[in-house]
N, C-alpha and C positions, 0 to 999 in steps of 0.2 A: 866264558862265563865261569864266575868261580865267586864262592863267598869268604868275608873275613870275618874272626869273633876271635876272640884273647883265646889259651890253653894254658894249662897250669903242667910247668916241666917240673920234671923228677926231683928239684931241689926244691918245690914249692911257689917257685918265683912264676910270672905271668908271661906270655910272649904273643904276638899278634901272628893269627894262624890264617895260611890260605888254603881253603879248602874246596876241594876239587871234585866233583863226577869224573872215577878212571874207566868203569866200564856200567855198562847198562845190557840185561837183560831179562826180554821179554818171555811170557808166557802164557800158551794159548790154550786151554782145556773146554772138552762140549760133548759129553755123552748123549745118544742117541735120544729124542725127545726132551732135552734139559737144555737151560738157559745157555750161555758159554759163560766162561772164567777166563778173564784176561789180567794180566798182573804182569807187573816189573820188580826187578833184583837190579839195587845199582852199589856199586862198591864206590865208597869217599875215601877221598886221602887225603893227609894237610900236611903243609911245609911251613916252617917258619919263615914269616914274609921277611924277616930283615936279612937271615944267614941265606935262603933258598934250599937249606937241607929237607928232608924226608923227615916228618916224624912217626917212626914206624908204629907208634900206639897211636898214634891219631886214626888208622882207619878204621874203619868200620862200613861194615853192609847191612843194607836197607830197604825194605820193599812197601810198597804199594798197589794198589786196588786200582783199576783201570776202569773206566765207564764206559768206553766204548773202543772201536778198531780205531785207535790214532797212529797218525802217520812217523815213524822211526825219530824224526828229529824233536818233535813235541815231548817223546819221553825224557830227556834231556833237562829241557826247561821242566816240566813237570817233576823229577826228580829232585832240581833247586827250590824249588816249589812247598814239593814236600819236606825236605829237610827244613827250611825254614818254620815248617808248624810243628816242631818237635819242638821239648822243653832246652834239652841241650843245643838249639841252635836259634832260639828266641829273640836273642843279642847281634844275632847274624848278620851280617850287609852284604848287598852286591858287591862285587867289585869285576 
């Protein structure tokens, strides 16, 4: 699972970028008599889909709010999820 959208390289010019969930983690907080906090940290990375190289400014890390105990592999899809409803990745596609 991975999504595509253009990125603008160092010269100005455009390139079709694949962008990737590299790791995902989660976070479980619940003080005595209080609700819990569950929350993910997922780091993205994107390659130039034509060359295959690493574009090392394309990553960035990214979290989210969890609603309930989901199970390890749903963070996943839920982190493509989430990036897609950011403004920077609005143009996004599966791929």
């Amino acid at each position: 699972m991975a999504l595509k959208k253009t990125f603008e390289n160092q010269d100005g010019s455009t390139s079709d970028g694949y962008y990737r969930v590299r790791e995902v983690h989660s976070q479980y907080e619940k003080e005595k008599g209080t609700s819990m906090d569950l929350g993910a940290t997922f780091n993205v990375e994107v390659y130039d889909n034509d060359t295959g190289e690493r574009i090392p400014k394309g990553v960035g890390v990214y979290s989210l709010t969890l609603p309930d105990m989901e199970p390890v592999q749903n963070l996943i899809v839920r982190a493509y999820e989430h990036l897609k409803t950011l403004p920077e990745f609005s143009e996004a596609t599966d791929c």
